[in-house]
Structure formats: structure tokens, C-alpha cells
N, C-alpha and C positions, 0 to 999 in steps of 0.2 A: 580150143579157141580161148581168147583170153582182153582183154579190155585194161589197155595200159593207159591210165590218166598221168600226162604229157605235163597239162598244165591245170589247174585249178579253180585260179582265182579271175581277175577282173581286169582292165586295160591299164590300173595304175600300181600291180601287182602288190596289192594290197595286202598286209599280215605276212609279207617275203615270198608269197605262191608266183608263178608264172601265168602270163595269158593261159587262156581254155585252149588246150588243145589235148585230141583223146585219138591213141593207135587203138585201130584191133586189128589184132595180130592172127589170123587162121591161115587155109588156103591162100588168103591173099592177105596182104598187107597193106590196111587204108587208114588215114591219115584225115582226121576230121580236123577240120581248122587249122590256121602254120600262123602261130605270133610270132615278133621278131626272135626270140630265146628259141625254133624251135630245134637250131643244129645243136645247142647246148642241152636242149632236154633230150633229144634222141641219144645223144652218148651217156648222156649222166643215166641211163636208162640201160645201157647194152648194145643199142644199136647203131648205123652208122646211116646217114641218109640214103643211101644206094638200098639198102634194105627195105623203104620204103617204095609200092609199087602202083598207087594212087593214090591223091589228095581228093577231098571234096570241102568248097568253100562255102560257108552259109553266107559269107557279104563283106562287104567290100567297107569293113572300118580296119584302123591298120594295127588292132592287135588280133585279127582275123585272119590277116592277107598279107601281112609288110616280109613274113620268115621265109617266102617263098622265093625273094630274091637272092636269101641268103642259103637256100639249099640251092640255087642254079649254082651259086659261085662253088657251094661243094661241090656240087656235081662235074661241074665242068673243071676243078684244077686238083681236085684232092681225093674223093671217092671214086670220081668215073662210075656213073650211072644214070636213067633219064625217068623221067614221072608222068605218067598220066593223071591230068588236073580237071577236074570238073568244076566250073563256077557259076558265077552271074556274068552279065552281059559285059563288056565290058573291060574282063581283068586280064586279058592277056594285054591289052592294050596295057594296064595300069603296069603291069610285073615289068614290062620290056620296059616300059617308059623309068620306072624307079631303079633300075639294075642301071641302066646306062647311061644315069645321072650319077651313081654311084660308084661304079666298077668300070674298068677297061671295054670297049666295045667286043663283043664276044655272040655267037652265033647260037641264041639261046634255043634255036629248032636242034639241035642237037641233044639237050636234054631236057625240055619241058615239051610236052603234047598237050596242048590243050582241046577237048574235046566239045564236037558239036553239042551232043546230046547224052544223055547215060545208060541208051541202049548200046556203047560202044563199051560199057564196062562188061569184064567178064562176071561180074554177081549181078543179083538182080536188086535193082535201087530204083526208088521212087520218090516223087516231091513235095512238098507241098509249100504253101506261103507261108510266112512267119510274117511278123507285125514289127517292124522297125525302120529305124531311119537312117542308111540306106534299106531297101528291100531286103526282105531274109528270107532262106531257103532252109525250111526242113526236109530233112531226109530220112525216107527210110532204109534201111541196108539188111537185105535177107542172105546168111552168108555162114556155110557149114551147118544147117542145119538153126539157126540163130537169129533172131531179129534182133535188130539194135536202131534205136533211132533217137537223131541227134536234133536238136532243138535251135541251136546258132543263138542268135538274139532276138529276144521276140517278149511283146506285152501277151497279154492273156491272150489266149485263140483256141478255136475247138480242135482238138486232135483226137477225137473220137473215132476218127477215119483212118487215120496215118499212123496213129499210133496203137489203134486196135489189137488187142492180146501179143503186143512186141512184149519179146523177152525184157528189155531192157530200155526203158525210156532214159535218156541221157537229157537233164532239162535246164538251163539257165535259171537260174534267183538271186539276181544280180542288187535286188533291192529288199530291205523288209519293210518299207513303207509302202502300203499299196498306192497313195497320192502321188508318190514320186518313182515309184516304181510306171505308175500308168504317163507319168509326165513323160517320164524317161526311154519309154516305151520297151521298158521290160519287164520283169515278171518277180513275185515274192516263191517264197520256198512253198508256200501255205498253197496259193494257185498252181504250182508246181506237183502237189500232193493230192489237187482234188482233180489236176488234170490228168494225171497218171492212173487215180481209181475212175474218174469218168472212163476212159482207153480200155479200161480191165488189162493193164501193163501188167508183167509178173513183177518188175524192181523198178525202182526209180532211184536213174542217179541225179544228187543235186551236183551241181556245178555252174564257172562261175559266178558265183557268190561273196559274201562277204563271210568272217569265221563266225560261226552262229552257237549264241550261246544254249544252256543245256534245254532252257524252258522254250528259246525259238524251236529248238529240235523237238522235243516233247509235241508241239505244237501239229509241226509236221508229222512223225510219227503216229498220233492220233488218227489222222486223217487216213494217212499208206504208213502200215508197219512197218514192208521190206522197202526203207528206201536206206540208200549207202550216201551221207555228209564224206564226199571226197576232200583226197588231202595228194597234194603232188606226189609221185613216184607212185602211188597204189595203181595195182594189179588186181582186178574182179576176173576169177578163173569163172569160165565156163564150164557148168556141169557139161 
């Protein structure tokens, strides 16, 4: 099993990184978050969007959510393949509606499922709230053996619960001011490091963030040793 960071950085691809978005790759193949870039990051990677065989959405801002209309157009004229998509309330409406403002009218029930709930997935995934503005959905993902849980956008929140002895906390630090981190309603790297040791996480990835210099990193490090300052195209193998 293996954890392919898709994308990096932040909604204004900030320092040349791509929106967040993170594959892990095992038994199945899921797809945290889709920004607009995300049919250019899965080739620039290897793979082809048919490859992929579920999405899950933390919320509905559009370097979150907007890629997903551009894997339907793969899907449906160039790969030939369909996705199962997990989200918030709300997004199949938002997908159909932006595709067919955009693209030729096309019968996107043939490649996108959008699912009730996430006992329809074949791993086992659980949720919980994040703190943003729209609504955010953390996820946990237990899968080969493997915890991994992904963060979306969210200001500080206890994940003591959701994130309890996951392999791999995957966490947003989109800001290093905590005034405007908390304006903003998302998170510093620092609250990212003390959330991952409150959880008893084994690693913590930082992600969307800004490029953090050595003593920001120092900073966090202090706090959580094993944490990985992601960079687009990295591959975290699983033991």
C-alpha cells in the first residue's frame, strides 16, 4: 500500500504545488479530494482516471470538488471507466450542474455513482466533522491493514476520537498565523503536530500548506518527530 500526494499546496497553488489532493493506492484505489488539475496530476503520476475506483469529498470549495467534472469528461469520452464518489449534501447536484454548463449534455449516471452513505464502500470508513466554511468532513479510511485519515479543511478540532492510533494522520496547515489561521477557519502546522500527538497518530502528514521554512519545520518537529512536509509527486510506501 502506498500514499501518492496528487497535490500539495493550497487553492491559489501557491510556490507551483497543485490543490490537496492525496491517492492511496492498495486493494482499492481512493482518491481524497479532486481540484481542477486532478486528470493532469493522475497522469503526471502513472495513472489514468479509470484507475481510480473511489473518491471521497471533505467539502464543497472548488479546489476540493471542481476536478471531478473533469474526470466525468474522461471518463465518459477518453478512458472509459465510472467512480464511486462519497461527499456532502448536496454535490452531485453541484457536479451535474457545473459539467453541463460546461460540456456537451451527456448521461453522467453512466460514470459517476454517487453514494448514499459509506457503508456502501467496500473498506471500512468513518467520519467525522471538520470546522470550515462550507461544512468539512473528516475521514477515517481503514484499508489493507492501514489507517489513514484525512483532514479536508478545518480550524483546530479534537480528533482524539477519529484520529486515535491511525497510521497516518493526513492534516491541513494552510496557515502559520494562528489569528488568521482561526479567521480563516483552518489550521497552523504547530496545531497540526499537537493534534496528531494528542490522537497518539504513528506520522503526520502536513499538507495543504504554505512552503515552510526550516525553523517553521523545527517547530513542528519538536512537537511530532515523524511528521513528512509533503512536496507534490511524493510517494509515502507503506511498511
Amino acid at each position: 500500500m502506498r500514499l501518492v500526494l496528487l497535490g500539495t499546496g493550497d487553492s491559489f497553488c501557491s510556490d507551483g504545488r497543485g490543490s490537496t489532493s492525496v491517492l492511496i493506492e492498495g486493494s482499492a484505489r481512493i482518491l481524497l479530494d479532486c481540484p481542477p488539475q486532478i486528470v493532469y496530476a493522475l497522469r503526471l503520476n502513472g495513472y489514468c482516471p479509470n484507475d481510480v475506483n473511489h473518491a471521497l469529498i471533505s467539502h464543497m470549495h472548488g479546489d476540493h470538488v471542481v476536478g471531478l467534472v473533469f474526470l466525468a469528461e474522461s471518463l465518459l469520452y477518453r478512458d472509459k471507466g465510472s467512480l464511486d464518489i462519497y461527499g456532502p449534501n448536496g454535490l452531485k447536484r453541484l457536479v451535474y450542474t457545473l459539467y453541463h454548463m460546461l460540456f456537451p449534455k451527456a448521461d453522467l449516471h453512466k460514470v459517476l455513482n454517487f453514494l448514499p452513505d459509506l457503508s456502501a464502500l467496500p473498506f471500512t470508513c468513518t467520519k467525522a466533522r471538520g470546522a470550515h466554511s462550507p461544512p468539512d468532513t473528516i475521514y477515517r479510511i481503514e484499508l489493507d491493514g492501514t489507517t489513514v485519515v484525512y483532514t479536508g479543511d478545518t480550524t483546530q478540532v479534537d480528533l482524539s476520537k477519529i484520529a486515535k492510533n491511525a497510521d497516518y494522520l493526513i492534516h491541513e496547515a494552510a496557515e502559520t498565523n494562528v489569528a488568521v489561521a482561526r479567521r480563516l477557519r483552518h489550521s497552523t502546522p504547530v496545531q497540526a503536530a499537537r493534534a496528531a500527538k494528542r490522537a497518539g497518530a504513528r506520522n503526520l502528514v502536513i499538507i495543504h500548506s504554505p512552503r515552510l521554512t526550516s525553523k517553521q519545520k523545527r517547530q513542528v518537529t519538536r512537537i511530532f518527530p515523524r511528521t513528512i512536509f509533503s512536496t507534490d509527486g511524493q510517494i509515502i510506501e507503506v511498511p
